[in-house]
N, C-alpha and C positions, 0 to 999 in steps of 0.2 A: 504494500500500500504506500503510497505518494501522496504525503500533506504537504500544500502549500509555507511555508515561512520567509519571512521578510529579511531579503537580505540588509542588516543591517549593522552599519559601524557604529552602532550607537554607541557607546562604550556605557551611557549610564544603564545600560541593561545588566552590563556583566558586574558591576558592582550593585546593582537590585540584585541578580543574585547572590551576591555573599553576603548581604545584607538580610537575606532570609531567615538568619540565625541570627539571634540577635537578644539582648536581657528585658525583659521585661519587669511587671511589677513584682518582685521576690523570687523571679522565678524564669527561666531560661522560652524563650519563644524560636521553635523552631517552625516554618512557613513549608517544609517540605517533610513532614513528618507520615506521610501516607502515601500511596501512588495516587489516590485522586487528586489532593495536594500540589501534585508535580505538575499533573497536566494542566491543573486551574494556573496555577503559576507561568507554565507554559504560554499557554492562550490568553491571558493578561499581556504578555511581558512582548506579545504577535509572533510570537513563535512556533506556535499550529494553530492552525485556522479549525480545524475540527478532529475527534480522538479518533471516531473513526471503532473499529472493532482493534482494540488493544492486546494483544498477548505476548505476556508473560506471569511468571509466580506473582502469586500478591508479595508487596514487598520490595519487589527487585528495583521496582522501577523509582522509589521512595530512595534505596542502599545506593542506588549507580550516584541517583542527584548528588546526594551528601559527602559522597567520596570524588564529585566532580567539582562540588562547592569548595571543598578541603585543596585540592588540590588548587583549584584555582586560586584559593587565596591564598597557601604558599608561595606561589608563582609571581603573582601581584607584590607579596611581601618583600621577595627578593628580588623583584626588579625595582620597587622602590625605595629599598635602601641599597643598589647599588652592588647584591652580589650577585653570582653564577645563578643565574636564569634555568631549570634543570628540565628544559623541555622535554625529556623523552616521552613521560607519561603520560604528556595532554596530546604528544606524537600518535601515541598510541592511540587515545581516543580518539580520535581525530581519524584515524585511519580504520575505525570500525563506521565511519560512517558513509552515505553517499549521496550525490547529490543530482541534480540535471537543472542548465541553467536555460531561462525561457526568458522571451524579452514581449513585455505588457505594455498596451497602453493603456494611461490612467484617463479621468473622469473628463480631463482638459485636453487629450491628444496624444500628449509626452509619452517617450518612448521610456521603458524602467525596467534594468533586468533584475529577476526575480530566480530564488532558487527555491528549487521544491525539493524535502528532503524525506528520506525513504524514512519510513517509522516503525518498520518490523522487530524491531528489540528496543529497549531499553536504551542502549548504546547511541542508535538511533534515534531515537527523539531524544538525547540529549546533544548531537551534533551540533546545531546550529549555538548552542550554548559556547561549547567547547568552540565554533568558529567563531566567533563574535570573542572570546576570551583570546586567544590564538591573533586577533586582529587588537585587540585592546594592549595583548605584553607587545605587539612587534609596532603598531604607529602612536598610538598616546600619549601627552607629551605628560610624563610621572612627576614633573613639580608643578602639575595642576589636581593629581591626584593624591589625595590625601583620605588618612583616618583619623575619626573624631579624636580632638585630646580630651573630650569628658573620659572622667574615670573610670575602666573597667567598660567603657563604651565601644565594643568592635565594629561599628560600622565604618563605611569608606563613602566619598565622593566626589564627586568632578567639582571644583573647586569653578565652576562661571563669573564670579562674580568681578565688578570692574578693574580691584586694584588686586586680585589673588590673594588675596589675607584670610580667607576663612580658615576656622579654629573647627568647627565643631557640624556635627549631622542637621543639628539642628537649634538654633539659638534660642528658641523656647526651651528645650529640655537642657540640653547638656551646659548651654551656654549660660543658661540662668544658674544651672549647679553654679557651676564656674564661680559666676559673679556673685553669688551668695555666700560661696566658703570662702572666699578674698576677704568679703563682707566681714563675716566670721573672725577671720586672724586677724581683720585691722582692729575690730574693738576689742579682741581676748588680747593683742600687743599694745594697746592704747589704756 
């Protein structure tokens, strides 16, 4: 079977997924915890347009996400601090997938090529994931990419903003920490 997905460089995709794990109230939130999970995330994120008749173990398709999420934020990690990048393993992924490129035109005319990616395993409908990561380690430029400095906060992301100074995921939560425990040690040192 052949789903449609959007070829895309987005890069802020491949860090929504690692962002999938993430801390919550007391307590760990992980967004890929089931195979249904995976595919809703999937199809959010325009990376299969429909599931289609799915096979594989319940389970699998949950285990591949998580060990592709891992992997990719190793990958991420060590290209943004600067050490050996250890592509083999996303090689690997990558090479269990397949693809066929088709060229559309959109609602205006415009010509747009489009890859449609096989979805017969697991492996497969995580491809486009692994290619968009694959396209994020090798063009993005990594001093626009950053992780939150709130405490104990793993998320990551594309730093847009005009002068590149952002600190945190989100300045409601993390950044308000921030500014409160500043808060904090200036009156407990005053």
């Amino acid at each position: 079977m052949i789903a449609p997905c959007f070829s895309s460089s987005d890069h802020d995709s491949v860090l929504a997924f690692l962002n999938t794990s993430r801390s919550g109230v007391g307590c760990r939130v992980d967004e890929l915890d089931t195979d249904e999970d995976v595919v809703l995330w999937l199809q959010k994120a325009g990376y299969l347009k429909e599931s289609g008749i799915l096979s594989y173990q319940a389970g699998e398709l949950s285990d591949k996400a998580r060990l592709l999420r891992e992997l990719v934020r190793k990958l991420v990690t060590q290209r943004k601090t600067g050490t050996a990048v250890e592509v083999a393993q996303l090689n690997e992924v990558l090479a269990q997938g397949s693809y066929r490129t088709e060229l559309r035109f959109d609602a205006l005319g415009q010509i747009h090529i489009h890859r449609r990616y096989a979805t017969g395993s697991p492996e497969q409908l995580l491809t486009p994931v692994a290619v968009a990561a694959a396209d994020l380690l090798a063009r993005a430029d990594f001093r626009l990419i950053r992780k939150c400095e709130g405490d104990d906060c793993p998320l990551w992301f594309y730093d847009r903003t005009k002068a590149h100074r952002r600190r945190w995921c989100n300045m409601a939560v993390c950044g308000n920490r921030e500014k409160v425990a500043r808060f904090r040690d200036r009156l407990n040192a005053g």
